[in-house]
Structure formats: C-alpha cells, structure tokens
C-alpha positions as CSV (number, residue, x, y, z in Angstrom):
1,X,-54.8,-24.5,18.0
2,X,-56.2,-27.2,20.0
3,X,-52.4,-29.1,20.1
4,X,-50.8,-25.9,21.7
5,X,-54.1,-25.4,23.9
6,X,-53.3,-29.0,25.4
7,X,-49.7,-28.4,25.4
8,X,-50.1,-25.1,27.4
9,X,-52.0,-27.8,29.8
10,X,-49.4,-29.9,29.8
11,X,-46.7,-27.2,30.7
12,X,-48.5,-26.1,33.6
13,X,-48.6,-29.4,35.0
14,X,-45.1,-29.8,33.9
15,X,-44.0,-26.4,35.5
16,X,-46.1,-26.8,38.7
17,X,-44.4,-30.1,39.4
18,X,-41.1,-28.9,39.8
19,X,-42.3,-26.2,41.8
20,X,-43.3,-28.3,43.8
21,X,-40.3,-31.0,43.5
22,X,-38.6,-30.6,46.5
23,X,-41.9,-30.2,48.8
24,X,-44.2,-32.4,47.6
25,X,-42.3,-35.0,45.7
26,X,-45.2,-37.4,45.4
27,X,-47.7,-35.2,44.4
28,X,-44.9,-33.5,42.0
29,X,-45.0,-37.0,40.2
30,X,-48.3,-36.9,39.5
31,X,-48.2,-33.7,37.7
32,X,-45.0,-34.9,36.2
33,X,-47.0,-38.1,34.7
34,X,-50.1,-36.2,33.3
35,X,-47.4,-33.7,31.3
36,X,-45.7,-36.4,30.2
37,X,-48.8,-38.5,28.9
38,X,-49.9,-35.3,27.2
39,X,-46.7,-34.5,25.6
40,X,-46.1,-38.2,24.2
41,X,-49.7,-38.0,22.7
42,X,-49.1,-34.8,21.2
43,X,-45.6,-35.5,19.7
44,X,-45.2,-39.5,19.2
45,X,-45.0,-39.2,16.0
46,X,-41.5,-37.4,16.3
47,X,-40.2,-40.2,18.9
48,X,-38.3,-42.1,16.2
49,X,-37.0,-38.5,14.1
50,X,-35.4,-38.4,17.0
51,X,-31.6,-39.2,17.1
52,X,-30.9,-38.7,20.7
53,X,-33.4,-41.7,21.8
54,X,-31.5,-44.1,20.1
55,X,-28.8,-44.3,22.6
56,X,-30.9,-44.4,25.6
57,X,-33.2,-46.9,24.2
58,X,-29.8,-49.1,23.5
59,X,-29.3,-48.5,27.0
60,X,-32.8,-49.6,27.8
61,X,-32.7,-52.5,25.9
62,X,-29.1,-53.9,27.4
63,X,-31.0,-53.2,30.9
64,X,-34.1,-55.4,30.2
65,X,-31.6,-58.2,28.6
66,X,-29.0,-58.4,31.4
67,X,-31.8,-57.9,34.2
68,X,-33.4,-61.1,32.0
69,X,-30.7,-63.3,31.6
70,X,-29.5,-62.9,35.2
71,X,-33.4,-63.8,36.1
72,X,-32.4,-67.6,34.5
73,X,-30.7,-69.9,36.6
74,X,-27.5,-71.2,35.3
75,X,-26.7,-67.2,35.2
76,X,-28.0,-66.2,38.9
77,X,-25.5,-64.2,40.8
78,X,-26.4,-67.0,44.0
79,X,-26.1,-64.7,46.9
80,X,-28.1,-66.0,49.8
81,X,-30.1,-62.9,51.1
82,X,-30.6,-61.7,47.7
83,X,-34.0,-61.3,45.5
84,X,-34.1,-61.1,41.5
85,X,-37.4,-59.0,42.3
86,X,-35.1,-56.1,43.4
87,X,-33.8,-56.4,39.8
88,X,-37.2,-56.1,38.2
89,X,-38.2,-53.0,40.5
90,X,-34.9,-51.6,39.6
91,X,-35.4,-50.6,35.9
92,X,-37.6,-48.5,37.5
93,X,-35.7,-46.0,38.8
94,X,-33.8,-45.8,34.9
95,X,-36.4,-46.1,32.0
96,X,-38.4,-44.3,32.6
97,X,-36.9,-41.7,33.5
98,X,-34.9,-42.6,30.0
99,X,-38.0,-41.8,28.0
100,X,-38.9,-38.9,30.4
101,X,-35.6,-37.3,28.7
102,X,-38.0,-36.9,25.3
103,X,-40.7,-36.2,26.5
104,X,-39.8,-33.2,28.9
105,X,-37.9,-31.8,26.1
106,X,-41.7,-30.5,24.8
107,X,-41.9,-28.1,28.0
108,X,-37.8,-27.2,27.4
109,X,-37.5,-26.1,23.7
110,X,-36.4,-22.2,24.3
111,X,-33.8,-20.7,26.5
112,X,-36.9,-18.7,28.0
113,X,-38.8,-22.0,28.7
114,X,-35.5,-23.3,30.2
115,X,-35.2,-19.8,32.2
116,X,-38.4,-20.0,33.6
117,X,-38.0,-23.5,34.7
118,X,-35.0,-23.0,36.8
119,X,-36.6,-19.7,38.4
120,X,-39.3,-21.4,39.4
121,X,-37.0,-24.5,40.8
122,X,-35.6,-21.2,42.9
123,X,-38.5,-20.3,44.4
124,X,-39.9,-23.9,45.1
125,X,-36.8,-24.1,47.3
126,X,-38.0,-21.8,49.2
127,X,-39.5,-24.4,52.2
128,X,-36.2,-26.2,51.7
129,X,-34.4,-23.3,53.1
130,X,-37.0,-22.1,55.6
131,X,-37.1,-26.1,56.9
132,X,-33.0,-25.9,57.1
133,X,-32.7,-23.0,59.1
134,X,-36.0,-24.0,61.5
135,X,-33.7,-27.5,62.3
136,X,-30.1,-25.6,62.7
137,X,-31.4,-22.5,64.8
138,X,-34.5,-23.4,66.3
139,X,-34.1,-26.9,66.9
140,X,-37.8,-27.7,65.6
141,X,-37.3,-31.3,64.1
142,X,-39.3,-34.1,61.9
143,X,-40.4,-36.1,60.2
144,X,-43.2,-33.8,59.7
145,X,-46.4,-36.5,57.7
146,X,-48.8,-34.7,55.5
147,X,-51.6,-36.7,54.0
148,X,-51.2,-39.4,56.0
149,X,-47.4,-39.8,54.8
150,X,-48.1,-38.9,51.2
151,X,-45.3,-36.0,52.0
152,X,-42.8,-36.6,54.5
153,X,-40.5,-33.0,55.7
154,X,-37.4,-34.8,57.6
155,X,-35.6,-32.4,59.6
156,X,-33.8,-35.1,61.1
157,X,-32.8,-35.1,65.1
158,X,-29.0,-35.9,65.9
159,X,-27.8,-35.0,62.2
160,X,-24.5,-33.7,62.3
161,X,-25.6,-31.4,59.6
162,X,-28.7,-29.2,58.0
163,X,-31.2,-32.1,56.1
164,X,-34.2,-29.3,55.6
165,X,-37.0,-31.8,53.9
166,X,-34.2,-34.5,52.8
167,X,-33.4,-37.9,54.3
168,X,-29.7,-37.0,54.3
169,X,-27.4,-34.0,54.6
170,X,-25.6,-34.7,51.5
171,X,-28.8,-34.9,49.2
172,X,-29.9,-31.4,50.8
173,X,-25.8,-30.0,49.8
174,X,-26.6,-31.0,46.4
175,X,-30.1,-29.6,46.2
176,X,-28.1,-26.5,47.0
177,X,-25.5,-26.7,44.8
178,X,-27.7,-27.0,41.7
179,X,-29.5,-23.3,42.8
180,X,-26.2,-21.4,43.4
181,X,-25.7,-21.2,39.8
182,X,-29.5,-20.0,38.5
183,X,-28.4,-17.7,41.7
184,X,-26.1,-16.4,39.8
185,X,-27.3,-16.2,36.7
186,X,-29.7,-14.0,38.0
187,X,-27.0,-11.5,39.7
188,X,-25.4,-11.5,36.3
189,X,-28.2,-10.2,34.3
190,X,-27.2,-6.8,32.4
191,X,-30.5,-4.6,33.7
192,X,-31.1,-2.3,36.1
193,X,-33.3,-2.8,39.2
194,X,-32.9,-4.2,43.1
195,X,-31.4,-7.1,43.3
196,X,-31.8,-7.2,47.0
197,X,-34.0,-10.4,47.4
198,X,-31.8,-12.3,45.2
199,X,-28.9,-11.4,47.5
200,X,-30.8,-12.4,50.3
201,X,-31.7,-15.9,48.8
202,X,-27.4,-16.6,47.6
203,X,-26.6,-15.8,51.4
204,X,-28.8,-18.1,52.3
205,X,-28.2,-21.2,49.8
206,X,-24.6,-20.8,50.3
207,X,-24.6,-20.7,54.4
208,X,-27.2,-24.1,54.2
209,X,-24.4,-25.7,51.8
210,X,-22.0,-24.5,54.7
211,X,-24.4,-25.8,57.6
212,X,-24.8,-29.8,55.4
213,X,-20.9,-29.9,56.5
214,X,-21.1,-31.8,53.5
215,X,-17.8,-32.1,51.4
216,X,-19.4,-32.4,48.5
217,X,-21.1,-29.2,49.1
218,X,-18.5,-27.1,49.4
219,X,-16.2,-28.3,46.1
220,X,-19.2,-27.9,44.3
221,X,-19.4,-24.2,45.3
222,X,-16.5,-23.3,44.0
223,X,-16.3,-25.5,41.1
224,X,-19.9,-24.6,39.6
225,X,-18.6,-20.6,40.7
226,X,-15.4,-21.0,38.7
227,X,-17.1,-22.7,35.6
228,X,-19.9,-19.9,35.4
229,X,-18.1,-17.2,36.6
230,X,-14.9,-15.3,34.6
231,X,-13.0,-12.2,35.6
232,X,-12.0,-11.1,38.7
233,X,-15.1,-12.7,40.9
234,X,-13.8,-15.8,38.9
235,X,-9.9,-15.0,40.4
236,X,-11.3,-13.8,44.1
237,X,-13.2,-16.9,44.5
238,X,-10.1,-18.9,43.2
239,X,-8.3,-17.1,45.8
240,X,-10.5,-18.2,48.3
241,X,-10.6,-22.0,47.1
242,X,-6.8,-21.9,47.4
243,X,-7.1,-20.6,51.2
244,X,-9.5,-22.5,51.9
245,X,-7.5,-25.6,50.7
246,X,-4.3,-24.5,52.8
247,X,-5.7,-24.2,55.9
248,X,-7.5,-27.5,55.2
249,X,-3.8,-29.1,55.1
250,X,-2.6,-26.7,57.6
251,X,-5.3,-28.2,60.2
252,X,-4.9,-31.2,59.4
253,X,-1.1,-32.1,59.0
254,X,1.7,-31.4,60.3
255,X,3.4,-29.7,57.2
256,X,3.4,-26.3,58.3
257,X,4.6,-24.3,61.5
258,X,2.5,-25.3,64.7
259,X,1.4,-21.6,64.9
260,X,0.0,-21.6,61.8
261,X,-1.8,-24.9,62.6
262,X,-3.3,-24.0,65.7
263,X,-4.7,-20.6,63.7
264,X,-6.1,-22.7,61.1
265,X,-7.7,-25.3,63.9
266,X,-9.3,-22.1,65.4
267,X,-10.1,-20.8,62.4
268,X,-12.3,-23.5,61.1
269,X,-14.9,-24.8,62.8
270,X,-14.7,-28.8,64.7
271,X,-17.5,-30.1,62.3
272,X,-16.3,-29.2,59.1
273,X,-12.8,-30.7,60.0
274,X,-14.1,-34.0,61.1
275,X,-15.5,-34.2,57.6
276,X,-12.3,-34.0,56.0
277,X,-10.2,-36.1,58.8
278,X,-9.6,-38.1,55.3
279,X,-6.4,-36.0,54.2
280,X,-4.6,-36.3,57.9
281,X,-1.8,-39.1,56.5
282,X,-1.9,-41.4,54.0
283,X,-2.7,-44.4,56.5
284,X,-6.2,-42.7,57.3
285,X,-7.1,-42.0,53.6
286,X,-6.6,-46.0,52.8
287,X,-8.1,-46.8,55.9
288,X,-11.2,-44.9,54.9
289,X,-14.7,-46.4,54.3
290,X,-14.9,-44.8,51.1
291,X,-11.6,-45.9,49.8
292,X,-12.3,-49.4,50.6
293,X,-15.4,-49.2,49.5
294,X,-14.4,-48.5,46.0
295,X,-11.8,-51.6,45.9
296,X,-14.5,-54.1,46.8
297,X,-16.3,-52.4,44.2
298,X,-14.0,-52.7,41.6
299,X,-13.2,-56.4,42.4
300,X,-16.8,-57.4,42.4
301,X,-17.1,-55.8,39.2
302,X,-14.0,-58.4,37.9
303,X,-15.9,-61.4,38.9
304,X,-19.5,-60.5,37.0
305,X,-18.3,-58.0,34.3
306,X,-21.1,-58.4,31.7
307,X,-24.1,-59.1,33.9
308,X,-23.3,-57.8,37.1
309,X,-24.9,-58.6,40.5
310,X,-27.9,-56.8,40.2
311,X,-29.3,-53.6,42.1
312,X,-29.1,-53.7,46.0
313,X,-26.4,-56.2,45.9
314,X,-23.5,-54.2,46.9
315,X,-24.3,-54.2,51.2
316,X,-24.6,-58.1,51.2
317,X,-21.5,-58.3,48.6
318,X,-19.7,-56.1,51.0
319,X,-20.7,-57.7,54.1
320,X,-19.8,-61.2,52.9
321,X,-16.3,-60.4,52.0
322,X,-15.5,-58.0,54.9
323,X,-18.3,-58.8,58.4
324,X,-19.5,-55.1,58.2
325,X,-22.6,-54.0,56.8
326,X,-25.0,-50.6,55.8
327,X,-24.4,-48.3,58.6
328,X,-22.2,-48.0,61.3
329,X,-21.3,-43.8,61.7
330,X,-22.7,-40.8,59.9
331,X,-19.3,-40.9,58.3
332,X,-19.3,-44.9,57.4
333,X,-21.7,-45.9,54.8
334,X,-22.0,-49.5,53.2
335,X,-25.4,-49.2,51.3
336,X,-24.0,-48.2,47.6
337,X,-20.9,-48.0,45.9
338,X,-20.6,-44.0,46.8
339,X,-19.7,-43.7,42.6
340,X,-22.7,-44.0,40.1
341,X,-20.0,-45.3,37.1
342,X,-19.4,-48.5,39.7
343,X,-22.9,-48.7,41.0
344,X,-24.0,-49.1,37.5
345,X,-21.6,-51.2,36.4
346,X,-21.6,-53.5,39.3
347,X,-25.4,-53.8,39.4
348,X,-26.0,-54.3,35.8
349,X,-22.4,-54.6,33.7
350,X,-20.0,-52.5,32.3
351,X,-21.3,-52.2,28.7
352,X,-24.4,-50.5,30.3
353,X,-22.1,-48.0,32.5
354,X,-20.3,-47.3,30.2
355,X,-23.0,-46.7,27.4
356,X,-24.6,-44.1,29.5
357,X,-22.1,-42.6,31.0
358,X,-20.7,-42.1,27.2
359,X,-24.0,-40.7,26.0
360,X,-24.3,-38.2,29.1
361,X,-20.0,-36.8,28.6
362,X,-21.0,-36.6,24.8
363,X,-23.7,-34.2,25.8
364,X,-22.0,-32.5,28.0
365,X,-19.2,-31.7,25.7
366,X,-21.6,-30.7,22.6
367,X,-23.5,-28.7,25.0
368,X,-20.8,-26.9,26.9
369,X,-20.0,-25.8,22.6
370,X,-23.3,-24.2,22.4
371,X,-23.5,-22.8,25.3
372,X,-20.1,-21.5,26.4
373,X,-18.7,-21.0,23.3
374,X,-20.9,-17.8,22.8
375,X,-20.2,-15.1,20.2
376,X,-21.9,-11.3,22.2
377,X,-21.4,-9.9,18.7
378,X,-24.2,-8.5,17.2
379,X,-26.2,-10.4,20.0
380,X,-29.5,-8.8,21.8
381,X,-29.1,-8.1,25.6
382,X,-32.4,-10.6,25.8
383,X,-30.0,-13.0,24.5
384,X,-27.0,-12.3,26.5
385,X,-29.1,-12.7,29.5
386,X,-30.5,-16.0,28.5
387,X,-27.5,-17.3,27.6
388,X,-26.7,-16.6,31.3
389,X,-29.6,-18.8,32.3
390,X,-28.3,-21.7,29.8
391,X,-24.8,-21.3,31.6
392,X,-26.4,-21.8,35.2
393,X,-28.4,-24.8,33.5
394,X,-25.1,-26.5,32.1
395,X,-23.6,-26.0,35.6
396,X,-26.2,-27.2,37.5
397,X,-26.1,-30.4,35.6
398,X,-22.6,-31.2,35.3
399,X,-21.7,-30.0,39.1
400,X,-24.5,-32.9,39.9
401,X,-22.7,-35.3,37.7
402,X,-19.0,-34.3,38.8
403,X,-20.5,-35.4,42.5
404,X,-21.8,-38.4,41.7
405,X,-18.2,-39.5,41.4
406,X,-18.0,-39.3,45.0
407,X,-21.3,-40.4,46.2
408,X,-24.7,-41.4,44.8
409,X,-27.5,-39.4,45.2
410,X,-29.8,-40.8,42.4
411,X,-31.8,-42.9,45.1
412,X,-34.1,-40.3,46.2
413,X,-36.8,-39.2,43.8
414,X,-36.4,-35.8,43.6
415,X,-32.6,-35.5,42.6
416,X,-33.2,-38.3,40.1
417,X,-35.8,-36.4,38.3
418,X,-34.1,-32.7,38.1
419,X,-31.1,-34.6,37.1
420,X,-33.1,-36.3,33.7
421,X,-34.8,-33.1,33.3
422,X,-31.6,-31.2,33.3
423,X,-30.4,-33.5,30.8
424,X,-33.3,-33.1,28.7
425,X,-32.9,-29.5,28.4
426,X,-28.6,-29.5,27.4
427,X,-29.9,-32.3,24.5
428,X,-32.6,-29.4,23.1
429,X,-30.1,-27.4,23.7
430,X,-28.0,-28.8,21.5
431,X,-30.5,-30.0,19.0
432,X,-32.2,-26.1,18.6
433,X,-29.7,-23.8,16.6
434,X,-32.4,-21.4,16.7
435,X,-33.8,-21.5,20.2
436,X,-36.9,-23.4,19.2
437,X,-38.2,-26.9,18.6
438,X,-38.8,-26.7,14.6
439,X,-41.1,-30.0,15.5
440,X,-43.3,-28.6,17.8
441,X,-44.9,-25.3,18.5
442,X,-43.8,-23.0,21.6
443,X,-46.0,-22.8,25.3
C-alpha cells in the first residue's frame, strides 16, 4: 500500500510536469526529477529485468568512451576555438534522458495512463496558443521574464513567423504537430456528446502550424493526418496534399501555363512561398544552405568516423572550410547539421548514430505492430477508443522523428523531453500485452 501511495506521488509530480512542459520548462524539470527519483527507488530492482535498457545503456557506454578518448591528446580533434568541456556537458542532454526512458515508463504502463498524459499535454498548450495568436494579431511581443528568468515566454519581434513561448518558429511547428494527432484522437472517439471545444482547439493548432510558415509544419500535418486517419477524411486530405503540392510547383516553376501560375502566386500567400523558394530550379536547391550544409556534414563525418568532433563542433568546422558562420538570414542557419542521424554521428561517431537510431526504428516498427495492427473483434468500445489515443501517441512520436531528418529540434528542453517520454510509452507499449506493467502496480 505504501509503494502505490508514493507512486500516486510520484505520478502527480510526473503528470503536473508535462502540464506544465511548455510553460514552465524549468520548473517542469523539477517535478520531472522528484518523479523520477521516486519511481527509480520504487522499481530499481526491475532495472536489469529489463531488456529494453540494455541497448541504451550500450549507447551510454560508447558515449562516455568516445567523449573519453577524444578527451586524451594524441586523439583531440585540434580545432582552435574548440573546448573538450562542451563534450562533457554534452552527455547531458543524452543519458539522462536515456535512463529517463525507464523510469517514466512507471507513470505510462496503461493505454489510460498514456491517454491521460497526452490530454493533459493538450491542455498545457493552452498558453502556447494564446501566446501565438497575442504575437501574430496583436503584435504584443517578449521575452516575457518570470522569476527573475526562471521562465522566459519569447514571442519574438521581427520573426517571420508565430514563436508563441519558443525561441524559434520551427520548434513552436513541431510543438503543434505533436497535438494535431491527440486532436484527433479525440474527434475520433465513438461516444456521443459536444465536441465543440475540441473543434475549436484543431482550428486553432492547425492555423498556428500555418502562421510558423514553417515547412516542416505543414508535411507533418498531413503526414501525421494520413498515418492516423483512413477512409475518406484519409482520401480528402490526400486530395488536398496533392493540391497543395501542385500549386507549390505551379508557383514556383515555370512548368505549367502562366495563367495557372499567376492563380497559384495569388493563391498562396508571399510568406509561405519564400519558405519553399528551394524547389524553383535545380541551381537553387544545390545552392541552398541546407543542401550544403549536409555535404560538409557528410565529409566531416569521413575524416573522424569513429570518434567524431564532438558536440558544438559543426559551426567552427563549417566556418573553417567555407568563411561563413551560425546565422546570416532567418532562412540560413550554420549552428547544427539540420539532420539528428549526422549531428550524432559527426559529434560523437557513427557506431553511436547508428546504435540509437537502430534501437528507436526497431521500436517504432514493433510498436506500429501493436498498435496499428488492431483486431475491433470482440473488442470493448473503451478499447477501441484507447487504441485511438495509442494511434495519436505513435504518431506524435514518429512525425517528430520523420522531422528531425530535416532539422534538429532536440536542443531545447522541452521537445527533448516529450520526445524520450514518447519513446518511453511505444517501449511499454510494446512490452504490455495486457495493458499493464505485470512488475509494477497501476496509479
């Protein structure tokens, strides 16, 4: 009795941090840390029973011994600028959150835990929304410093997009994209009652991934609609990806009739062209920062493929080889790799890239199984409507994965931690035939 007494302690701090994830990221932490120290305590026995750790603490392990032996001399990457302390302060932002993967599973071992996490990552997003459409309509900008800069609300001036509480456009896009699916999981549900509010709340999430102009954004609209979704929604919104895409091209090239490109030009508004000036001819696409980003990437990665350069090495790399440096536009970034497999495996080798990029497609795939693969036979409707929520959870996490093939958004706190969490919960997912943890009782 007294475990699940301090277990039910532990999933309220565990449930009131992500409510409070987006918002408050700092003091979100600290909830985070106190759920985390209760559940270890509670549950280390199982640690080692535990399969799924090996392969993250292999990854761990490879971290600490390439981050080591690039510490010694003879093996120093010897770029002036650079500090090995950036190295050490690195592992930071990867185990722990490795070992967070166990012990949030504790707060995540039902569908209805699972479901009640993602509805209340719905309605913590609530300021997130409220902050985006205060900067886009009224003009009322940041930073905004609570406790003396314990919690910063951005808002940024000048952005060519909405940023709501994030430092970037593209971070609040993907903040976005990982609610549209729990949005429509709810929509989904076979009950009666108003839906009204819920409709109110997609509008909204789907106009402030419209109003980022982030590119990102808007495939992973219709991708996470088209995985979740089947039918004729499904076909509609397929519809609309397809016209969307054509007058895309049609703005943008010269491959069909003038009219036709002058409709689409008016059609569509100036912003969200210039974000996708990329596809006008095949000179601009290779000219592009992104593009030539990823060749330096990939030829860096030939020179160090074991060790790597270690973490924040990429802008002085980059600079060296080609005089340009960090940030020139809102379009031309030099500060990461823009693609997590390269940022990983330039920073710290390809046998760690490609170990944890293995382990996270292996549970995707095992996952999507369980999950996707669901027989309605002889099924409750509390059951079909959970496996709804599961559906929006596997969605939400591989939309965040499929974009970080494109950018990198594991740099800011927040999206680092929903990611792992996310992760957490397809691994008990996988683990639980039965819906429950048979090593540890329910809260």
């Amino acid at each position: 009795m007294s475990t699940i007494s301090n277990l039910k302690t532990g999933n309220l701090l565990f449930r009131s941090g992500v409510f409070l994830l987006v918002s408050a990221p700092a003091l979100s932490a600290i909830l985070f840390f106190f759920s985390i120290l209760i559940s270890s305590y509670k549950n280390y026995k199982n640690f080692l029973l535990d399969k799924w750790n090996y392969p993250f603490f292999l990854a761990s392990l490879i971290l600490i011994i390439t981050v080591s032996v690039s510490s010694l001399e003879q093996f120093s990457n010897k770029i002036d600028g650079w500090s090995n302390y950036l190295n050490w302060v690195s592992l930071f932002n990867w185990i722990p959150l490795f070992y967070c993967i166990w012990a949030f599973k504790q707060y995540l071992n039902s569908s209805k835990s699972r479901k009640i996490i993602l509805l209340i990552l719905l309605s913590g997003s609530v300021p997130l929304i409220i902050s985006g459409f205060l900067q886009v309509f009224f003009e009322i900008h940041g930073p905004f410093k609570i406790l003396n800069g314990l919690i910063i609300w951005f808002q940024r001036e000048g952005e060519p997009g909405l940023t709501g509480l994030f430092n970037n456009r593209n971070y609040a896009s993907l903040w976005f994209t990982i609610l549209w699916p729990i949005c429509l999981a709810i929509l989904s549900q076979r009950k009666n009652g108003s839906k009204l509010f819920i409709y109110i709340f997609s509008i909204s999430v789907i106009s402030s991934i419209y109003l980022t102009f982030s590119r990102n954004g808007l495939i992973n609209l219709f991708l996470s609609s088209l995985i979740f979704l089947k039918g004729s929604f499904s076909s509609i919104l397929l519809i609309l990806l397809i016209l969307f895409i054509t007058l895309l091209i049609a703005a943008k090239t010269n491959i069909f009739p003038i009219s036709f490109k002058e409709l689409a030009i008016n059609i569509l508004p100036p912003k969200l062209l210039s974000r996708f000036s990329i596809i006008e001819n095949l000179e601009v696409f290779t000219s592009n920062a992104r593009f030539s980003i990823w060749l330096s990437a990939l030829d860096f990665i030939k020179e160090r493929p074991f060790l790597g350069w270690g973490a924040a090495s990429f802008p002085i790399l980059y600079q060296m080889k080609n005089d340009t440096c960090c940030y020139t536009s809102y379009l031309q970034w030099y500060g990461h790799t823009h693609n997590i497999q390269l940022e990983m495996a330039l920073n710290y080798g390809l046998p760690f890239s490609f170990l944890v990029n293995t382990i996270l497609i292996l549970i995707f795939y095992k996952s999507f199984k369980k999950i996707f693969i669901f027989e309605r036979k002889d099924k409750s409707l509390e059951e079909i409507n959970l496996n709804k929520f599961d559906k929006a959870w596997w969605t939400s996490s591989f939309t965040f994965f499929f974009s970080q093939l494109f950018d990198i958004h594991f740099y800011d706190l927040r999206l680092n931690i929903i990611f792992w969490i996310l992760i957490s919960g397809l691994i008990i997912k996988i683990q639980n035939h039965n819906q429950k943890n048979p090593n540890s009782p329910e809260v």
